[in-house]
N, C-alpha and C positions, 0 to 999 in steps of 0.2 A: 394778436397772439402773444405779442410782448408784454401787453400787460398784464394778462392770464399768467405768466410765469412770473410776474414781481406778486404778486400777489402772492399765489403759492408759494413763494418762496417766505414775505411776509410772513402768513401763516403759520410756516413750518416753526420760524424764528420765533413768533408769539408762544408755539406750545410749547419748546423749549424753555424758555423763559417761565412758564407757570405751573412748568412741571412738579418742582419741588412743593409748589402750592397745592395742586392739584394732590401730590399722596401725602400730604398733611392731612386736607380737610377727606379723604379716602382713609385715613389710621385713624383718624377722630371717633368716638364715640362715649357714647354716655352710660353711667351703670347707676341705676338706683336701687336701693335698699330700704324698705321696711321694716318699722320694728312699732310695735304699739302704736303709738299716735304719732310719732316721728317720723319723716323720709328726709335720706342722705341721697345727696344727687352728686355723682361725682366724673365730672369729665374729662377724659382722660387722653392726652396728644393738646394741638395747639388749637387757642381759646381765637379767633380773630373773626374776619368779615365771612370765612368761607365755610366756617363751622358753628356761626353763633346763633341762627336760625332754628340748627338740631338741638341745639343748649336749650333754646327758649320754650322749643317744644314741649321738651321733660320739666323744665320748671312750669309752664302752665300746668301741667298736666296735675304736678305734685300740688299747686296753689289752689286749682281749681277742686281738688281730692279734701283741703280744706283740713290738714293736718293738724296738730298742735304745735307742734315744732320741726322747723326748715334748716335741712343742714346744708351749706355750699362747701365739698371737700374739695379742696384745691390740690391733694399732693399730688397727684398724678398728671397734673397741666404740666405743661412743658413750655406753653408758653403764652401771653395775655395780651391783649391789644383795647385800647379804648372802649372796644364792642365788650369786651367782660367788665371795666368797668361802670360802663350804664347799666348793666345786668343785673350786679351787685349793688346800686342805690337803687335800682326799681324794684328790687327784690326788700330791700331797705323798709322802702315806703308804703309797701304792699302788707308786709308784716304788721309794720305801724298801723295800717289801717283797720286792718282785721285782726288785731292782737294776737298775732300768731308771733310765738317765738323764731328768729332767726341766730343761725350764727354761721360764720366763716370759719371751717379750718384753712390755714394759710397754705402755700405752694411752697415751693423751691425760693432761694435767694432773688433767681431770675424772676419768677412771678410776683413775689411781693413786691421788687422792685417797679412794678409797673403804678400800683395801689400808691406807692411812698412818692413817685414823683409825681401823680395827681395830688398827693396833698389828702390821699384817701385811708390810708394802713388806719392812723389814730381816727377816724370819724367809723369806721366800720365796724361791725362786732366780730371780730376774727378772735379764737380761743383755740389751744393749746388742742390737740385731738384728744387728751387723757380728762381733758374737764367735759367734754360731750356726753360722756356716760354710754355710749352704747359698744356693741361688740362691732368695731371695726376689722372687715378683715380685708 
């Protein structure tokens, strides 16, 4: 019976602990946008292990749609972990492959900052949201 209640107890302390995770990847969601041969994918709450699976879904979706040009809007991320930046060179090399235009509107200070300390901000194609040309709203 004793060890029935350490466990439980565990437990309780686990959810505790991942609670904040848990209504992260619960506010998380994706919004995309259409416009001619373009689609803007823009995720908005925090980019990480618990959220980047729904990410991946919307970009297959949009790559497989076979667009002419792929937009990643980052301002509304809140916050980026490793898992966005594999996202953003497979999205990279995807483009390259299929010559389909890509570009990156950037995040917040917090977001780029994740890009700049892999070494990634200058190798990506991240652009100003006023050079994208479409009606961002």
């Amino acid at each position: 019976m004793a060890s029935a209640l350490a466990v439980t107890r565990e437990t309780t302390q686990d959810s505790e602990i991942n609670a904040p995770e848990i209504v992260a990847a619960a506010d998380f969601r994706v919004e995309m946008a259409w416009e001619h041969d373009t689609v803007r994918i823009c995720p908005v709450g925090e980019i990480d292990l618990a959220t980047i699976a729904r990410l991946r879904e919307h970009t297959d979706e949009a790559m497989a749609a076979g667009p002419g040009r792929v937009i990643l809007d980052l301002r509304e991320t809140t916050f980026t972990d490793s898992s966005a930046l594999h996202l953003a060179v497979e999205m990279v090399r995807w483009a390259e492959r299929t010559e389909t235009s890509f570009t990156i509107i950037p995040g917040s200070p917090v977001v780029q900052r994740t890009f700049e300390v892999a070494g990634l901000a200058g190798r990506l194609p991240f652009v100003d949201a006023p050079q994208v040309g479409l009606r961002l709203v």
